[in-house]
C-alpha positions in Angstrom: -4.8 16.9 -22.8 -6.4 17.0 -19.6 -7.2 20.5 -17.8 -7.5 20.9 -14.1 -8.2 24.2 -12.6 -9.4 23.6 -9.1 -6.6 23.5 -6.1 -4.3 20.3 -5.9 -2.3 19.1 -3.4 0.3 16.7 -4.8 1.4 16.0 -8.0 4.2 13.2 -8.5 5.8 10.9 -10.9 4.8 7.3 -10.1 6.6 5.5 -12.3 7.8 4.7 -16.1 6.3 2.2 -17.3 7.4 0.6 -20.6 7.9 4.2 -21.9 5.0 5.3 -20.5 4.9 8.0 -18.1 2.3 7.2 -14.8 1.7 10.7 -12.9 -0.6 10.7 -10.0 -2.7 13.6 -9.0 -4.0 14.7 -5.1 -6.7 16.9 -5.2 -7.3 18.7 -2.1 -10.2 16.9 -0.1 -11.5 16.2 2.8 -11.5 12.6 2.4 -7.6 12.7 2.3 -5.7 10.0 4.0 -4.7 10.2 7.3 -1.1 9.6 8.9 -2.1 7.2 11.9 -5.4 4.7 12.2 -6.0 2.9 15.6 -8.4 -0.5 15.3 -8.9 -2.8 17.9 -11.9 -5.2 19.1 -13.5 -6.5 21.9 -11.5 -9.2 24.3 -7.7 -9.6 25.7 -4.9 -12.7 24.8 -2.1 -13.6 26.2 -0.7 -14.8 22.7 2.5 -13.2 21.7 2.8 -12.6 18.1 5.8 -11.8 16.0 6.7 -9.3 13.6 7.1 -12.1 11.2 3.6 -13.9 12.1 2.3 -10.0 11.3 4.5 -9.4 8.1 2.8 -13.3 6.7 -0.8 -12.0 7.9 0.3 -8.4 5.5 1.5 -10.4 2.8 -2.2 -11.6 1.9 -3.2 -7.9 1.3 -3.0 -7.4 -2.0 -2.8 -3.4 -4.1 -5.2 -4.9 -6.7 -3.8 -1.9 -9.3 -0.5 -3.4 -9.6 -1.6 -7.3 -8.4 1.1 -7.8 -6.0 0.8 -7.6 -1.9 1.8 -5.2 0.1 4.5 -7.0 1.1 6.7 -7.9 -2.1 5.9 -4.4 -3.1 8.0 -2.9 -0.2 5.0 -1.1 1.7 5.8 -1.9 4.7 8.4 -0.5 6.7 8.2 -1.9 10.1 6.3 -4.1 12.4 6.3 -4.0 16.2 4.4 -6.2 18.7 4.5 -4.0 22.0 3.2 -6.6 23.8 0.4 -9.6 23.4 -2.1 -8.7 21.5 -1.2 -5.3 20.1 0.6 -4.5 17.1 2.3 -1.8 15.4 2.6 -1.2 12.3 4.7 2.0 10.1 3.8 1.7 6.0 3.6 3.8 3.1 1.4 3.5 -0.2 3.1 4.1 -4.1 1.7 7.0 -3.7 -0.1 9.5 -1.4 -2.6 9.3 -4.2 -2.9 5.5 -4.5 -6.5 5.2 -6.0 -6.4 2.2 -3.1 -5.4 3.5 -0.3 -8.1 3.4 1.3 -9.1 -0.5 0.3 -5.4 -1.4 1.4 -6.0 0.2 4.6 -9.4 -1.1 5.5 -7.8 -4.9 4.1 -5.0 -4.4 6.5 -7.5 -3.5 9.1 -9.6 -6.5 8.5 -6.8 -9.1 7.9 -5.0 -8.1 11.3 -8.3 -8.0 13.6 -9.2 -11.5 11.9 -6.2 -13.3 13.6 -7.6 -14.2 17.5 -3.7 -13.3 18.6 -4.7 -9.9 17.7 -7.0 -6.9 19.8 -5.0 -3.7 19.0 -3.4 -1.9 15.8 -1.8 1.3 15.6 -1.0 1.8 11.9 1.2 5.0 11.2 1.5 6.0 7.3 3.7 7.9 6.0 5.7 8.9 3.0 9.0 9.6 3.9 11.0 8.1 3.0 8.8 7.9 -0.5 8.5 4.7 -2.1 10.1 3.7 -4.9 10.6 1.0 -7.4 14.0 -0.3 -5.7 11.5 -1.3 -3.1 10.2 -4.1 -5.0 11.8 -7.9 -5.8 13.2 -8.0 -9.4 10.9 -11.1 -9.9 7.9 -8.8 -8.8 8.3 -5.6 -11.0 9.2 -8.1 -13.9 5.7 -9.1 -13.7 4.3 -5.6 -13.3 6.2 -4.3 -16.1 4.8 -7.2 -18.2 1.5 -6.8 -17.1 1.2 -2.6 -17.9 3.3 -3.6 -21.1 0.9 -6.1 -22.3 -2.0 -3.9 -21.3 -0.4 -0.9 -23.5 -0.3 -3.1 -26.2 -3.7 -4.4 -26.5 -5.2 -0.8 -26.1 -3.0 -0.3 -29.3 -0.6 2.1 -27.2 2.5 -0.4 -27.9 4.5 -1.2 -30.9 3.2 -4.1 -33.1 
């Protein structure tokens, strides 16, 4: 049993997992997420990209924990391109304690202001609506599901 006794913020069920329950835990920090970033970098293009140019460049950004990218795991809930050069960008993590949210954000960061078609990203978070489990391909959890199950199993948590 684990004993906490210091102030938390959010407590939520993540997810059952082959029987076994996943609850994350927020403590109350400074180093909390926040609900909008704004990157950009030096220099101007006249290159219009598209939302689904953006959406291909998010797919390479993977949430190591679960081994799938952002993208097949239903993160993302909309991308905008204003005009050239700047994107916008609304997305949610699994949890508002993801462990990496902050390696997500700074891969999204670095993937988008890698492309040369790209000076400018507004990145909104949020968590409403939460995300879920419907929000990922069949083929996707599958693979998750066996992945934690086979995990569980070794660490002598399963059934043999």
């Amino acid at each position: 049993m684990l004993r906490y006794t210091g102030l938390v913020r959010y407590v939520g069920l993540s997810a059952i997992i082959g029987g076994m329950v996943v609850i994350s835990v927020m403590m109350s920090s400074s180093k909390s997420l926040r609900s909008s970033y704004h990157w950009s970098k030096q220099g101007s293009t006249d290159v219009q990209v598209t939302p689904a140019h953006v959406r291909a460049l998010l797919a390479t950004v993977k949430d190591t924990e679960l081994d799938a990218n952002i993208a097949e795991l239903g993160l993302i809930y909309g991308v905008e391109v204003p005009h050239p050069g700047s994107v916008q960008i609304t997305m949610t993590l699994t949890t508002p304690a993801c462990p990496y949210g902050r390696q997500i954000l700074t891969d999204v960061q670095r993937t988008l202001l890698s492309d040369p078609a790209i000076n400018d990203v507004h990145l909104r978070l949020v968590f409403d609506p939460p995300w879920s489990w419907d929000s990922v391909a069949k083929d996707v959890g599958d693979r998750i599901l066996l992945r934690f199950t086979q995990t569980n199993d070794l660490a002598g948590g399963g059934q043999r």
